[in-house]
N, CA, C and O atoms as a GROMACS GRO file, in nm:
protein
  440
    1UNK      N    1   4.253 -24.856  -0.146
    1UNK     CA    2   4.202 -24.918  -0.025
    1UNK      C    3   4.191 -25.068  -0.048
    1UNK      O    4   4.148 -25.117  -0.153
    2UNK      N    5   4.227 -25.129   0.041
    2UNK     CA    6   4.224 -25.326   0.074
    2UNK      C    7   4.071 -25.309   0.059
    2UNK      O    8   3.999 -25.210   0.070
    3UNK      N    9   4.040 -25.467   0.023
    3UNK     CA   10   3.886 -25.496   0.052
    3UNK      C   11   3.842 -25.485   0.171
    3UNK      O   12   3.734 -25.432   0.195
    4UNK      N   13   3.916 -25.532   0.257
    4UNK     CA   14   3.902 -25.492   0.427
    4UNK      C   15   3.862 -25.382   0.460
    4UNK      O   16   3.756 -25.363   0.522
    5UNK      N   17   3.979 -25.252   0.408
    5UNK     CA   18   3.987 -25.106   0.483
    5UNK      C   19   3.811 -25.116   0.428
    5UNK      O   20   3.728 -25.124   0.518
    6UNK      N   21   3.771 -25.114   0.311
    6UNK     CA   22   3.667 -25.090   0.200
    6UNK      C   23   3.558 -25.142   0.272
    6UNK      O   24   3.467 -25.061   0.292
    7UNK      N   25   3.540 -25.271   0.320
    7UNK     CA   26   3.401 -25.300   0.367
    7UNK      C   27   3.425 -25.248   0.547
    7UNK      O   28   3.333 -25.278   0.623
    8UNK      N   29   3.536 -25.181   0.600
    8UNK     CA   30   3.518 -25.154   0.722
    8UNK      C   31   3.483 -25.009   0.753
    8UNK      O   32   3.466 -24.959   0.864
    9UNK      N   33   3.474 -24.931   0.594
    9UNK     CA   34   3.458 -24.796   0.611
    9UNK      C   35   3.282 -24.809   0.557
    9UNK      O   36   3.202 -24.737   0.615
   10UNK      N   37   3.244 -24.880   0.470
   10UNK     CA   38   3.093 -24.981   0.415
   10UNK      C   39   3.024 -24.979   0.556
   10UNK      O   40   2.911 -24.935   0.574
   11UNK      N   41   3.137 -25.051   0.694
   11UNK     CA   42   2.987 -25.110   0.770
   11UNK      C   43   3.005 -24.992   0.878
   11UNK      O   44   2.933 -25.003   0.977
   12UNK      N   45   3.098 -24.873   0.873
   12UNK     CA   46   3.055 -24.765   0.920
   12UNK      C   47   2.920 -24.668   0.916
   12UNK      O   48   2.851 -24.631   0.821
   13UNK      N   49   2.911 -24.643   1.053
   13UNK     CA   50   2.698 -24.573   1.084
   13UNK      C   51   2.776 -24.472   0.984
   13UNK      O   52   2.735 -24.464   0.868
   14UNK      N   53   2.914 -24.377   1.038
   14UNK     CA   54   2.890 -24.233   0.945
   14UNK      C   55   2.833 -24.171   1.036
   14UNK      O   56   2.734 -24.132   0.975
   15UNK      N   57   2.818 -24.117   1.179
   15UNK     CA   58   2.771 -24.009   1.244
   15UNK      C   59   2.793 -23.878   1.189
   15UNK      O   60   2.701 -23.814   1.139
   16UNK      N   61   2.922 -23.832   1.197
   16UNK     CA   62   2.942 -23.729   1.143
   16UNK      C   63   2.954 -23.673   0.975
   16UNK      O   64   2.920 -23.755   0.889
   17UNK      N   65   2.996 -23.547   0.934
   17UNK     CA   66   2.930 -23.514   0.824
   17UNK      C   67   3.053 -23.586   0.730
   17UNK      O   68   3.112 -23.690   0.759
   18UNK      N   69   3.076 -23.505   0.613
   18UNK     CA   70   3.145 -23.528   0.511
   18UNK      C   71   3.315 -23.499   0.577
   18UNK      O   72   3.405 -23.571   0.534
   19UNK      N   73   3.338 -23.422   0.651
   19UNK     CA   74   3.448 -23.338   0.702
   19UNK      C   75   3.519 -23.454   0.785
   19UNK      O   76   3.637 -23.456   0.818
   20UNK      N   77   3.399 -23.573   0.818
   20UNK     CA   78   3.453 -23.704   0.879
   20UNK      C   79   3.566 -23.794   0.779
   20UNK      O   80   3.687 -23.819   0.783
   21UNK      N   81   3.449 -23.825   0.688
   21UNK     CA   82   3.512 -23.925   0.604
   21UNK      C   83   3.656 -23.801   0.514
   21UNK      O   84   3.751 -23.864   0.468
   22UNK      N   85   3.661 -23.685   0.500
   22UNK     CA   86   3.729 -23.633   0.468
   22UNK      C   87   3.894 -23.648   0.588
   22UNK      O   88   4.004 -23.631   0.537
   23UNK      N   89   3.886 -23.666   0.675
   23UNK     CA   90   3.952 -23.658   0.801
   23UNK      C   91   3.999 -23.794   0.788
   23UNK      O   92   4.116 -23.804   0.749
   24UNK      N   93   3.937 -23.903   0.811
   24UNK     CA   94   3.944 -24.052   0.760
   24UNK      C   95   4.050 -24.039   0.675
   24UNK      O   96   4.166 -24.064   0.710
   25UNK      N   97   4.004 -23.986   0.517
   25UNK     CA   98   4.109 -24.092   0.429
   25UNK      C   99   4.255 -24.011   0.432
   25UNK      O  100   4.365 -24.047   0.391
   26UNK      N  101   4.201 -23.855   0.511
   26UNK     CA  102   4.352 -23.814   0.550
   26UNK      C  103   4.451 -23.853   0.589
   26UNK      O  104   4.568 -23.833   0.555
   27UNK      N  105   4.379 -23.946   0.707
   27UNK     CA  106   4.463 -23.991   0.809
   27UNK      C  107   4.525 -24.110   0.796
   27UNK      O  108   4.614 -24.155   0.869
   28UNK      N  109   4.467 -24.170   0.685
   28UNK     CA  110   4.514 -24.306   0.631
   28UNK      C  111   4.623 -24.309   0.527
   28UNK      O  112   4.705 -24.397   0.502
   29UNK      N  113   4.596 -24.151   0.453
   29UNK     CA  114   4.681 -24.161   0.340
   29UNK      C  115   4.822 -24.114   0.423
   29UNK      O  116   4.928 -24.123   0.360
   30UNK      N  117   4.824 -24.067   0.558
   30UNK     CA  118   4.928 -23.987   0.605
   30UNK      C  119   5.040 -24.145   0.678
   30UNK      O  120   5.163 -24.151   0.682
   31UNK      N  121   4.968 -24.221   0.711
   31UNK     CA  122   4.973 -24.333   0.807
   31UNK      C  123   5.041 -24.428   0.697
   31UNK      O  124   5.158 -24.466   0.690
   32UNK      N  125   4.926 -24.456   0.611
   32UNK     CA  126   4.984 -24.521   0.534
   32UNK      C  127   5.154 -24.519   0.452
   32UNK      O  128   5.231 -24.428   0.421
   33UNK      N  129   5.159 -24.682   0.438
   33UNK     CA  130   5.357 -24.685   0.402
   33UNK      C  131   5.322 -24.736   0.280
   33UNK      O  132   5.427 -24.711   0.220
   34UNK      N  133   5.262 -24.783   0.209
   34UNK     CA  134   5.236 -24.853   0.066
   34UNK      C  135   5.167 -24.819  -0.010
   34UNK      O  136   5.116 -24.715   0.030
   35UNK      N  137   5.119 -24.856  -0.135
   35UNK     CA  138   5.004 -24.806  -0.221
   35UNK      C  139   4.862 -24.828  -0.185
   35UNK      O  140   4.766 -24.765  -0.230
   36UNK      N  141   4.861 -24.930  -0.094
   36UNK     CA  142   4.689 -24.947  -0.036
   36UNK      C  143   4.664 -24.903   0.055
   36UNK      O  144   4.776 -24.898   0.107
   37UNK      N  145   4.583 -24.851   0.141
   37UNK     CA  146   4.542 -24.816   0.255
   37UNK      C  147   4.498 -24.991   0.277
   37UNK      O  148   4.448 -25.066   0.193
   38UNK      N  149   4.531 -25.018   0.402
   38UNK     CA  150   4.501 -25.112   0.485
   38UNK      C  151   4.436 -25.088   0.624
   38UNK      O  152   4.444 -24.979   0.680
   39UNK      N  153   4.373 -25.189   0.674
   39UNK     CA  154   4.270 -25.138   0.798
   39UNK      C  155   4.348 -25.089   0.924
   39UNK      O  156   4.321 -24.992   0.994
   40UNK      N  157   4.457 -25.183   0.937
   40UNK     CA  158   4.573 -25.080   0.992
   40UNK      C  159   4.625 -24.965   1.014
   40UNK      O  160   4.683 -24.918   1.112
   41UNK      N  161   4.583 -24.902   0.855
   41UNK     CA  162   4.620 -24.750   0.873
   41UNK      C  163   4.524 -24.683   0.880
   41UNK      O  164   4.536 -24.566   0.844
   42UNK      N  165   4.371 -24.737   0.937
   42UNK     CA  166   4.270 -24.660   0.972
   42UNK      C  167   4.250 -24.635   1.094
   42UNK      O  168   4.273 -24.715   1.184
   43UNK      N  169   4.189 -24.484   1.113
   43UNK     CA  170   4.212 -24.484   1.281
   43UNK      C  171   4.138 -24.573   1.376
   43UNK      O  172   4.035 -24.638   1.353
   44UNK      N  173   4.204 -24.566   1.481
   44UNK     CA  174   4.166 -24.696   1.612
   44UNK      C  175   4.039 -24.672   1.641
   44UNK      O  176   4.012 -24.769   1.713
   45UNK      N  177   3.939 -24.605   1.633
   45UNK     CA  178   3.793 -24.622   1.655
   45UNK      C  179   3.708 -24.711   1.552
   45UNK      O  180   3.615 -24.787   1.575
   46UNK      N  181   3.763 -24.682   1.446
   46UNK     CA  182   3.741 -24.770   1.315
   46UNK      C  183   3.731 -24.937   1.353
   46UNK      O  184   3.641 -25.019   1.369
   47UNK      N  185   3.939 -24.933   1.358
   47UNK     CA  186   3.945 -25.064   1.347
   47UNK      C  187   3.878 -25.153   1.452
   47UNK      O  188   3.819 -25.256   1.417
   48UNK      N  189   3.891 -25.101   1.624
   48UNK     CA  190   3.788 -25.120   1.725
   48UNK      C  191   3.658 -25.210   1.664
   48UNK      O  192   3.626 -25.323   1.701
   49UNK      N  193   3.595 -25.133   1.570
   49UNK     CA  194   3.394 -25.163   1.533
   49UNK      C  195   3.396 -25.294   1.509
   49UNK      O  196   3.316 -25.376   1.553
   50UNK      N  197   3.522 -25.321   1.412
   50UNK     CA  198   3.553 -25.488   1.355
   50UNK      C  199   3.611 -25.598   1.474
   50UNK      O  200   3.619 -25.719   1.453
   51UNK      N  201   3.651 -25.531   1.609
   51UNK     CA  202   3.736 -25.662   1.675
   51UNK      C  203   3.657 -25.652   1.812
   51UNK      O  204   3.699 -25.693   1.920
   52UNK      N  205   3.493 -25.572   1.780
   52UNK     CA  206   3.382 -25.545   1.860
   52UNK      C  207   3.425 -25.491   1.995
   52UNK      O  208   3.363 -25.529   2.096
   53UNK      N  209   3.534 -25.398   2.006
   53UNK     CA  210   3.610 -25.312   2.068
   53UNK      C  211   3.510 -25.216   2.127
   53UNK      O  212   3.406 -25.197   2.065
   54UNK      N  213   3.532 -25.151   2.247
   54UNK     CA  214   3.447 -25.006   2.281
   54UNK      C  215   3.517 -24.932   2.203
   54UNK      O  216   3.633 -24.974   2.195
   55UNK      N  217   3.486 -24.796   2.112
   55UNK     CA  218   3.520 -24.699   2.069
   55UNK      C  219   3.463 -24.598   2.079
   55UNK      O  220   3.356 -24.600   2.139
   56UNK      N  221   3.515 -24.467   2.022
   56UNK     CA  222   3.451 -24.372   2.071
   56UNK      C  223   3.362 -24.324   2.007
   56UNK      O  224   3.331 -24.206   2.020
   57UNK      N  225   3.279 -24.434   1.893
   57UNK     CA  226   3.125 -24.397   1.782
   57UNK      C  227   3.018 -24.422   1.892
   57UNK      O  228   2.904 -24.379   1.874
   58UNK      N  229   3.058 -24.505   2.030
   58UNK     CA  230   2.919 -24.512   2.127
   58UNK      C  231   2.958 -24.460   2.218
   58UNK      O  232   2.882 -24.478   2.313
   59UNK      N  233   3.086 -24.370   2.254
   59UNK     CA  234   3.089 -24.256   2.338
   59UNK      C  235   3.148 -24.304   2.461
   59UNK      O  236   3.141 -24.244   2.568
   60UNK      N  237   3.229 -24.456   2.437
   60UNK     CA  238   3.292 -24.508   2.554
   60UNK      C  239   3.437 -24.502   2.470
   60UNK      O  240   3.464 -24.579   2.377
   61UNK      N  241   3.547 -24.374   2.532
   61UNK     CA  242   3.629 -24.384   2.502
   61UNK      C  243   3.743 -24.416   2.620
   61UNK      O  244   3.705 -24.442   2.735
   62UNK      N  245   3.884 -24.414   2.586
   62UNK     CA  246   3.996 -24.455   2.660
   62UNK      C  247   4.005 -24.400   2.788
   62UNK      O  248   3.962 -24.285   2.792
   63UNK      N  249   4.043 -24.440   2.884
   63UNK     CA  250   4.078 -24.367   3.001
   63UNK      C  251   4.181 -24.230   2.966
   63UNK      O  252   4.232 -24.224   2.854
   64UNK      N  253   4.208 -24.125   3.061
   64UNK     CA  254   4.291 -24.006   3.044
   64UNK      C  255   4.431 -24.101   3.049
   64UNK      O  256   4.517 -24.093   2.962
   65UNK      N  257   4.440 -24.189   3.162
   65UNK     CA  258   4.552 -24.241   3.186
   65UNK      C  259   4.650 -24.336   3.009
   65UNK      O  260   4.761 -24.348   2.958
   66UNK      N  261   4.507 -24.376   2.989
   66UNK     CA  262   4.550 -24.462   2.849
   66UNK      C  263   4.588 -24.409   2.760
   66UNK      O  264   4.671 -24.446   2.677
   67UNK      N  265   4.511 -24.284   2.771
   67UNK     CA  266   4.510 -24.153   2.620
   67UNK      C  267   4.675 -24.124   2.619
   67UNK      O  268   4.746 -24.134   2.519
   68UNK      N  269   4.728 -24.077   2.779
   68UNK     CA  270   4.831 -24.047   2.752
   68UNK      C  271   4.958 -24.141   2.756
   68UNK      O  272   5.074 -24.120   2.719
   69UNK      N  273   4.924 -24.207   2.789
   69UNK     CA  274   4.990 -24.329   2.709
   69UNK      C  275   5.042 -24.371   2.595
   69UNK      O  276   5.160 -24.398   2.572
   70UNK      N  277   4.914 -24.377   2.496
   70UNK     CA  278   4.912 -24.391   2.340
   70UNK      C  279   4.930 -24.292   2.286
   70UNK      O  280   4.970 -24.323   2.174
   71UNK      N  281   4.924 -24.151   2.300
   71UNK     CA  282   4.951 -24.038   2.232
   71UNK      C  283   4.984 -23.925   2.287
   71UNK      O  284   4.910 -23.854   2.355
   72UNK      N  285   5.147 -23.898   2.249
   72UNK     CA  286   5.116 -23.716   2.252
   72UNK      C  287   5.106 -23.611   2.255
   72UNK      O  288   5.028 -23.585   2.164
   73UNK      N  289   5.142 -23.496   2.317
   73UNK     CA  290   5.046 -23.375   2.352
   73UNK      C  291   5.046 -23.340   2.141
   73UNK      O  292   4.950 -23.301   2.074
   74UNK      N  293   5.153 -23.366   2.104
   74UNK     CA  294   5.132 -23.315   1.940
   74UNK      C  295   5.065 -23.419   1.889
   74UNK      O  296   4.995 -23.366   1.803
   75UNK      N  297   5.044 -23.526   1.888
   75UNK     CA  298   4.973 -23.606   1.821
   75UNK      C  299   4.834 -23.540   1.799
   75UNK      O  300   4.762 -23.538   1.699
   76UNK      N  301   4.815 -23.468   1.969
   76UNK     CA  302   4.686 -23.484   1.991
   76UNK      C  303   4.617 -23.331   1.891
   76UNK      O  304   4.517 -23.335   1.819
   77UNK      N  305   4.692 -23.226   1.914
   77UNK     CA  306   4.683 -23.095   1.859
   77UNK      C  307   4.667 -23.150   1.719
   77UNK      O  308   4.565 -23.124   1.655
   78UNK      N  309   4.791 -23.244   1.655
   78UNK     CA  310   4.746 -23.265   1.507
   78UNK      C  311   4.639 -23.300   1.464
   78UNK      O  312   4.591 -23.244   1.364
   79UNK      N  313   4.569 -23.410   1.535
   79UNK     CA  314   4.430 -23.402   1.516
   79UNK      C  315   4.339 -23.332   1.518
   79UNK      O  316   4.252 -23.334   1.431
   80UNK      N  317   4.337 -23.219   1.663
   80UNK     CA  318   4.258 -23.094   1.671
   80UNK      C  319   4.300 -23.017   1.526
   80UNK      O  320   4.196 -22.963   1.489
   81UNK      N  321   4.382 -22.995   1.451
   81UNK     CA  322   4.421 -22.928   1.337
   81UNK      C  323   4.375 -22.945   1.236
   81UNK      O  324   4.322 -22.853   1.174
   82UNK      N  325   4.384 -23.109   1.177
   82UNK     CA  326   4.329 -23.165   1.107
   82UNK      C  327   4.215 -23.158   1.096
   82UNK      O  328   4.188 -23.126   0.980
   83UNK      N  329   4.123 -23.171   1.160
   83UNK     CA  330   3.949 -23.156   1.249
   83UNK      C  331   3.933 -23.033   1.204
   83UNK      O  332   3.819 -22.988   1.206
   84UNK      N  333   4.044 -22.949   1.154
   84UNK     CA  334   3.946 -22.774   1.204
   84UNK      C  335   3.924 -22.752   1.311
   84UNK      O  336   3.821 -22.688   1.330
   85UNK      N  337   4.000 -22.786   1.421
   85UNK     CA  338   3.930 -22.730   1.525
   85UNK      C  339   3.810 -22.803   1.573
   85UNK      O  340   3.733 -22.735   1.641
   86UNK      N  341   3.782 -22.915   1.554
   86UNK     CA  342   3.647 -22.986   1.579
   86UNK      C  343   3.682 -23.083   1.668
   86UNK      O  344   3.706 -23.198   1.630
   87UNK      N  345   3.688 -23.053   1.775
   87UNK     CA  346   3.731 -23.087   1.890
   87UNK      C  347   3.647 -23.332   1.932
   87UNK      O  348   3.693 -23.435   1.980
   88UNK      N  349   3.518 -23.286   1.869
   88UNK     CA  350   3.476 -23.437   1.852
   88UNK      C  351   3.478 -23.514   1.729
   88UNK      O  352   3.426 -23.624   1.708
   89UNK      N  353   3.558 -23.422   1.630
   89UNK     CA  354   3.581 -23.570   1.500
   89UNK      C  355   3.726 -23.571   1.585
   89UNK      O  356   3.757 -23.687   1.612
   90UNK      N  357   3.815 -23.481   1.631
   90UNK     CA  358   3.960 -23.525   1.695
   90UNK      C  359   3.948 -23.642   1.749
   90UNK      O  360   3.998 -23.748   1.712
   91UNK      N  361   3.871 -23.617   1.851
   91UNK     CA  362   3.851 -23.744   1.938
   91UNK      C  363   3.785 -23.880   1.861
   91UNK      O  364   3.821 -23.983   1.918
   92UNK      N  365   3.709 -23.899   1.762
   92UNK     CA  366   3.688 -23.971   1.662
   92UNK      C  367   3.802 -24.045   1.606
   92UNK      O  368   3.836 -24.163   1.608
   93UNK      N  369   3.848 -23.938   1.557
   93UNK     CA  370   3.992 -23.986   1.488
   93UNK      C  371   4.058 -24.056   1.600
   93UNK      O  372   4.016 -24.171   1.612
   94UNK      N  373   4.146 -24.022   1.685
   94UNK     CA  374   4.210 -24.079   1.779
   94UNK      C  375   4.170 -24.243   1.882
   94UNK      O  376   4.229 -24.324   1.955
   95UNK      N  377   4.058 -24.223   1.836
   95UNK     CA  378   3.953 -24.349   1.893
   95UNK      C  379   3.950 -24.322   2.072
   95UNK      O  380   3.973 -24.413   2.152
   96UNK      N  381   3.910 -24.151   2.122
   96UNK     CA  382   3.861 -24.177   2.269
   96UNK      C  383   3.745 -24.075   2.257
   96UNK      O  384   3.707 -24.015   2.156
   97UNK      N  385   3.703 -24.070   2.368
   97UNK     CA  386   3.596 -24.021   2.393
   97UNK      C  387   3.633 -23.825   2.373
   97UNK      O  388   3.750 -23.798   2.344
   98UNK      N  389   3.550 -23.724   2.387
   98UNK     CA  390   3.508 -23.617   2.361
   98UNK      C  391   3.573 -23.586   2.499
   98UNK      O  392   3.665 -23.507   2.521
   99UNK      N  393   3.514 -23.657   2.578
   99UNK     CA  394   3.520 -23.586   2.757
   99UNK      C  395   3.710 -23.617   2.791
   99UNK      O  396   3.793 -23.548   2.851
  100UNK      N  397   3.720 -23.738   2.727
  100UNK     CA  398   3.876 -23.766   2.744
  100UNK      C  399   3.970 -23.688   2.636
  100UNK      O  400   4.089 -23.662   2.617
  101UNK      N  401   3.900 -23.676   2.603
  101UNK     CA  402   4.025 -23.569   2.507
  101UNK      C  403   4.011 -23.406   2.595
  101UNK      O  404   4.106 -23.334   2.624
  102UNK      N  405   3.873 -23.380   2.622
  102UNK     CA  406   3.876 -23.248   2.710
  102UNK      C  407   3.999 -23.256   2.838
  102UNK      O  408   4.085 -23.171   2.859
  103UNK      N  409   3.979 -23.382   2.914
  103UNK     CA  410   4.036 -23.402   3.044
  103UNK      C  411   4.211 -23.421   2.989
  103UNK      O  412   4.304 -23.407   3.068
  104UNK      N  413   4.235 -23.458   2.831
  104UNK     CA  414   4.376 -23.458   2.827
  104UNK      C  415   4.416 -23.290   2.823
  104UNK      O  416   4.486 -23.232   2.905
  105UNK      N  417   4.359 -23.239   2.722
  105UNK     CA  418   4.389 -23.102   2.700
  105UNK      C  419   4.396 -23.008   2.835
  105UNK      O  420   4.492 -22.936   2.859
  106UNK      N  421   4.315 -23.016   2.894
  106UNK     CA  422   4.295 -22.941   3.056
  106UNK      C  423   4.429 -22.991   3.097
  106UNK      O  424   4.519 -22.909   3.114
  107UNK      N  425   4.451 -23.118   3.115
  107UNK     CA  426   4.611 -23.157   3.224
  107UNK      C  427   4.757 -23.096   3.124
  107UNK      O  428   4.870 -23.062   3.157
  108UNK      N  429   4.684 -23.104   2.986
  108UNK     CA  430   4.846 -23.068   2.943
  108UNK      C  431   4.914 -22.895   2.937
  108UNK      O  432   5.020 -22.838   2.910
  109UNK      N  433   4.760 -22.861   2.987
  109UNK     CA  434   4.766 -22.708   3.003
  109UNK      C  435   4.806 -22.657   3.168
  109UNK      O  436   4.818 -22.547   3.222
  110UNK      N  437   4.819 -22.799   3.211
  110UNK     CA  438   4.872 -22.768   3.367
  110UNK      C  439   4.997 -22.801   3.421
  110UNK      O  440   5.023 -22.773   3.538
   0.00000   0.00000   0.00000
């Protein structure tokens, strides 16, 4: 990890449990193209906290319209996968809200 990724995972609250930060360095090591993890290859709710972004740690996530935009329908399952099935570190990971990831899943099932 960069000193960056390092003090941006430092000035993380950490809401969720261990299965978070487990999910985290997954997703970084998967993302990641080099030997360091860089803040870049951390997910967009993360990098958000540092560029004083809404993210989805205060529960203001992306519009449905944006979500599907930036990601998907497999992006989005990979995360639900990754998660275990934990439908709000997914949405964590992905950087939107809980309710917007519900409202993507509902439309892609229609």
């Amino acid at each position: 990890f960069s000193p960056a990724a390092l003090r941006l995972l430092e000035a993380y609250a950490w809401p969720g449990n261990i299965r978070e930060l487990q999910n985290i360095v997954q997703f970084a090591l998967m993302k990641c193209r080099t030997e360091t993890v860089e803040v870049a290859d951390l997910p967009p709710y993360l990098q958000e906290q540092t560029a004083g972004g809404r993210g989805a740690e205060n529960g203001e996530g992306d519009s449905l319209v944006s979500c599907r935009k930036k990601f998907t329908p497999e992006q989005v399952l990979d995360a639900i996968r990754r998660t275990g099935g934990n439908k709000l570190a997914a949405a964590r990971e992905l950087g939107i809200s809980r309710a917007t990831l519900y409202r993507f899943l509902e439309k892609m099932m229609t």
